[in-house]
VOGU-3710 file (C-alpha; in Angstrom, 3 decimals, decimal comma):
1> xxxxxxxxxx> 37,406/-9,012/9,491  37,955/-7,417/6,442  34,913/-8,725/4,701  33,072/-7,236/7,730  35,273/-3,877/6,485  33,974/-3,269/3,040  30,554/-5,138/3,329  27,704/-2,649/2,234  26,483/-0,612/5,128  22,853/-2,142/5,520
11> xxxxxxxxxx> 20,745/0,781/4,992  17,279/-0,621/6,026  18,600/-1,836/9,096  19,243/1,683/9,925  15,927/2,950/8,975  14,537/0,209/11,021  16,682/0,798/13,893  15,757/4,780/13,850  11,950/4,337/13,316  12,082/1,533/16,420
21> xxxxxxxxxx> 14,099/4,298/18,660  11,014/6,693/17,477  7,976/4,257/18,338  9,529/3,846/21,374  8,854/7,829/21,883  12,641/9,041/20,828  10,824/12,752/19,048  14,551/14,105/18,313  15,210/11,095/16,187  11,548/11,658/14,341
31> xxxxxxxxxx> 12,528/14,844/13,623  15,824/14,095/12,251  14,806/11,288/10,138  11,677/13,644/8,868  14,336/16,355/7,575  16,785/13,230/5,975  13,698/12,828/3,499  12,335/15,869/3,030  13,618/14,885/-1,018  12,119/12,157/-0,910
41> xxxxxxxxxx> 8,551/13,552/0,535  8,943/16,547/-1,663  9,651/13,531/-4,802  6,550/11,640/-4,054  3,955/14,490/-3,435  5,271/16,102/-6,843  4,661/12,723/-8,494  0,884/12,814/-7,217  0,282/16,088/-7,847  2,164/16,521/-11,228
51> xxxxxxxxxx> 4,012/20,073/-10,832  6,593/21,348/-9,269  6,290/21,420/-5,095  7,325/24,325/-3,131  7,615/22,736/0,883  7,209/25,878/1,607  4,092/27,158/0,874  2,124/24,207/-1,288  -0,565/22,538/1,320  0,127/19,580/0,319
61> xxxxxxxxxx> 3,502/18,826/1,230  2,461/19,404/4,688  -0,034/17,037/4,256  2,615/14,423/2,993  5,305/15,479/6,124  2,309/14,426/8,106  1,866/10,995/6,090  5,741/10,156/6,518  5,431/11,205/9,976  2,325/8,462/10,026
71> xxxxxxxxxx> 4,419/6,189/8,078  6,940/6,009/10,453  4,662/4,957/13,440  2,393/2,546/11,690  5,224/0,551/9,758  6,247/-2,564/10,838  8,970/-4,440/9,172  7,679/-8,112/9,858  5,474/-6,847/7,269  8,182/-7,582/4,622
81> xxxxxxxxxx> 8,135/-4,073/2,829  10,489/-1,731/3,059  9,819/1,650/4,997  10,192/4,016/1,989  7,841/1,116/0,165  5,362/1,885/2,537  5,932/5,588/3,312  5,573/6,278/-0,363  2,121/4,444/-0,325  0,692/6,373/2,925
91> xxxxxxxxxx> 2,252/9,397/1,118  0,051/8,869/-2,217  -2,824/8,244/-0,191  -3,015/10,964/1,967  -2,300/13,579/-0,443  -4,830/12,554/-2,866  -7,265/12,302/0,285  -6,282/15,897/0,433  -6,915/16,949/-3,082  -10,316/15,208/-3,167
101> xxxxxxxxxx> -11,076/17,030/0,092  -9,941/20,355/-1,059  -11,924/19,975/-4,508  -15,062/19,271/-3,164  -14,814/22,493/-0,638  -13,868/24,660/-3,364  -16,599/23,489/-5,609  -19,723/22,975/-3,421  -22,586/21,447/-4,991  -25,527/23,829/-4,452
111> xxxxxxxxxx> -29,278/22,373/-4,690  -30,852/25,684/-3,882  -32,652/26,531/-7,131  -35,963/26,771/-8,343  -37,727/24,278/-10,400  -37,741/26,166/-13,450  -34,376/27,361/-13,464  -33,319/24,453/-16,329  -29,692/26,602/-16,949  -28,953/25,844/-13,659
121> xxxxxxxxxx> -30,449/22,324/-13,140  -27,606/21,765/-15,779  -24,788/23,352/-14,384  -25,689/21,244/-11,191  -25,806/18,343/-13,056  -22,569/19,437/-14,819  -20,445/19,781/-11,624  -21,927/16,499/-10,278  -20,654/14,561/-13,395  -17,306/16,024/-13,331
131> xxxxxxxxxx> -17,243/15,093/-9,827  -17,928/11,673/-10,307  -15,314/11,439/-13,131  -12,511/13,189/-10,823  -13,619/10,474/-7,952  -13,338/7,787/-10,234  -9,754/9,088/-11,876  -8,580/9,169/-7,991  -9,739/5,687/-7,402  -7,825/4,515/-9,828
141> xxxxxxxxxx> -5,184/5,787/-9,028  -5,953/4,630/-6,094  -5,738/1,037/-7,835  -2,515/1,959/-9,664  -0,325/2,686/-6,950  -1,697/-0,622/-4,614  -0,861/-2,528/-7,867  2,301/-1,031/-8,048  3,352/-1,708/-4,623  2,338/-5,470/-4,693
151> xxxxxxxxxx> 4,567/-5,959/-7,914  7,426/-4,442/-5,796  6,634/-6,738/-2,702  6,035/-9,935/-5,296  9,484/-9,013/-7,022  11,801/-9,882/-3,714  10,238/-13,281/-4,386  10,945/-13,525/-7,979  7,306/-13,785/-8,783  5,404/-10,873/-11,485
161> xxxxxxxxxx> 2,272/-10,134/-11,368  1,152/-11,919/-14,502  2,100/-15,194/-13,179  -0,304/-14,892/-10,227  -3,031/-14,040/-12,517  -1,945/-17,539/-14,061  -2,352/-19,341/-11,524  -5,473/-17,848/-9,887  -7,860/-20,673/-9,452  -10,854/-20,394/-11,926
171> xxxxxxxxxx> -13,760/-21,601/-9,937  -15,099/-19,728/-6,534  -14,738/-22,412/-3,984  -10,913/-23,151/-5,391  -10,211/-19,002/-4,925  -11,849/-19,294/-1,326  -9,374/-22,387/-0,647  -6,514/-20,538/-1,428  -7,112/-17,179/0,987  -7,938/-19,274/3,593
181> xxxxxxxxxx> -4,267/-20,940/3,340  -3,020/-17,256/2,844  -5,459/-16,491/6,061  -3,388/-19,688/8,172  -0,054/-18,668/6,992  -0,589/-14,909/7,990  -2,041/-16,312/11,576  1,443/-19,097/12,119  4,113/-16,333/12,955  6,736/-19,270/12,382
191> xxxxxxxxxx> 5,540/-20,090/9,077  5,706/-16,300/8,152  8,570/-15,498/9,234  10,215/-18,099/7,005  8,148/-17,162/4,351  9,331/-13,251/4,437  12,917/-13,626/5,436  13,599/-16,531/3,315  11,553/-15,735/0,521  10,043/-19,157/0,262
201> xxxxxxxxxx> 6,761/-20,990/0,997  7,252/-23,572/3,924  5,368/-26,106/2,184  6,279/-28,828/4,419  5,621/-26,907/7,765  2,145/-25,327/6,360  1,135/-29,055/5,527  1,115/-29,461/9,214  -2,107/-26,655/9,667  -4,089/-27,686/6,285
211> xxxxxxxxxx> -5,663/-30,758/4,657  -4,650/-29,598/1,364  -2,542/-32,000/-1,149  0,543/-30,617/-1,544  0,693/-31,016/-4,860  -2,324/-28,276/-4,981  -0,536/-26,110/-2,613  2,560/-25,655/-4,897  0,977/-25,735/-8,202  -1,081/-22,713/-6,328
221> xxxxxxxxxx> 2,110/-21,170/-4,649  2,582/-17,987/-6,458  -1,205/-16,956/-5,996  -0,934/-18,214/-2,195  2,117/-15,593/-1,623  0,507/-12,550/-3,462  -3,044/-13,150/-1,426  -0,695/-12,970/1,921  0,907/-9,888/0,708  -2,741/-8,125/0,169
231> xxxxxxxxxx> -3,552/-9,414/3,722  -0,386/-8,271/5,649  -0,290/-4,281/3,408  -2,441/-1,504/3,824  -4,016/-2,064/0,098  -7,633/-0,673/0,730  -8,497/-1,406/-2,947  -7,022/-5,045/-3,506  -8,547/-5,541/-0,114  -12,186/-5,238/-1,570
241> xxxxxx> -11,375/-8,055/-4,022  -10,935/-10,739/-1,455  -13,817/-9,033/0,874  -16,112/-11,830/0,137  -13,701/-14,025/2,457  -11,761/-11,809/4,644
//
């Protein structure tokens, strides 16, 4: 009884409680839990942006109420992750979505010249580099943030990044071995379950769905749990690195 008393109060069990009330169509609780992180949205768009956010007249903290609002109906915590994880992820995204949006409408490439007009050919050709180089900053950041997310997701199971890069199998057919356990694990909800709630690979169990030694299986263990992690997040970038077998 008393250790029931002064235990913690579990604080994503809440969340997770709130956001299942609010799939389930409870808009009062939506609206409450929207207005509990306003700090938190206002934190994360700031970070993107890099100034100071005023909610109440910069665009884009709209556009990141919106993403926490999206947050809270796509996330699913079987996932692993937890809800502000993920939130701050759909967050990023959408806001530089925005800012890429809103630069190319302010800037309009214009192709309406006349042959000879070489001052202007350049300025085109000016804008359309910058362009690219703006595209390619927001990709990778893009990249940065995905990266940054895994190494949170791969830290609940004492792994860091630069182990996985260890142990990821040098030759093709080795690589396409490996997602395709990641590929069975994601598809045996048993199997996952133990591997996201008890932070550990069922070794014996997935033996049971693969002809794999298991001596390859755990020498490969730490690159097996990172490939399920890219397969069960929204990670649009570390997505196109396993594309080839997806």
């Amino acid at each position: 009884m008393l250790k029931r008393l002064l235990a913690k109060p579990d604080h994503n069990n809440d969340i997770n409680l709130k956001i299942k009330e609010i799939q389930s169509g409870n808009n009062h609780i939506e609206n409450e839990l929207i207005n509990q992180y306003i700090p938190f949205i206002r934190k994360v768009t700031a970070g993107v942006c890099k100034r100071f956010i005023n909610p109440a007249t910069d665009d884009e903290f709209s556009i990141a109420m919106i993403a926490f609002s999206e947050a809270i109906h796509q996330y699913s915590p079987d996932k692993g992750s937890s809800f502000l994880s993920f939130a701050n992820l759909v967050i990023r995204r959408r806001v530089i979505d925005y800012i890429r949006m809103e630069q190319r409408r302010k800037t309009p490439l214009s192709f309406d010249y006349k042959e000879e007009d070489k001052e202007n050919m350049e300025n085109v050709a000016e804008v359309s580099a910058a362009f690219q180089d703006y595209y390619r900053d927001l990709e990778s950041e893009y990249r940065r943030e995905e990266i940054l997310h895994l190494k949170e997701r791969l830290k609940s199971f004492g792994i860091v990044l630069s182990e996985v890069a260890e142990q990821c199998p040098k030759h093709h057919d080795a690589r396409m071995n490996m997602v395709e356990i990641a590929k069975t694990i994601v598809g045996q909800e048993e199997i996952l379950n133990t591997l996201l709630t008890k932070k550990r690979l069922p070794v014996k169990q997935l033996m049971n769905y693969i002809t794999m030694s298991r001596k390859t299986i755990e020498r490969n263990r730490k690159y097996i749990i990172a490939i399920v992690i890219v397969l069960l997040e929204d990670y649009k970038y570390l997505k196109d690195y396993l594309r080839e077998w997806l």
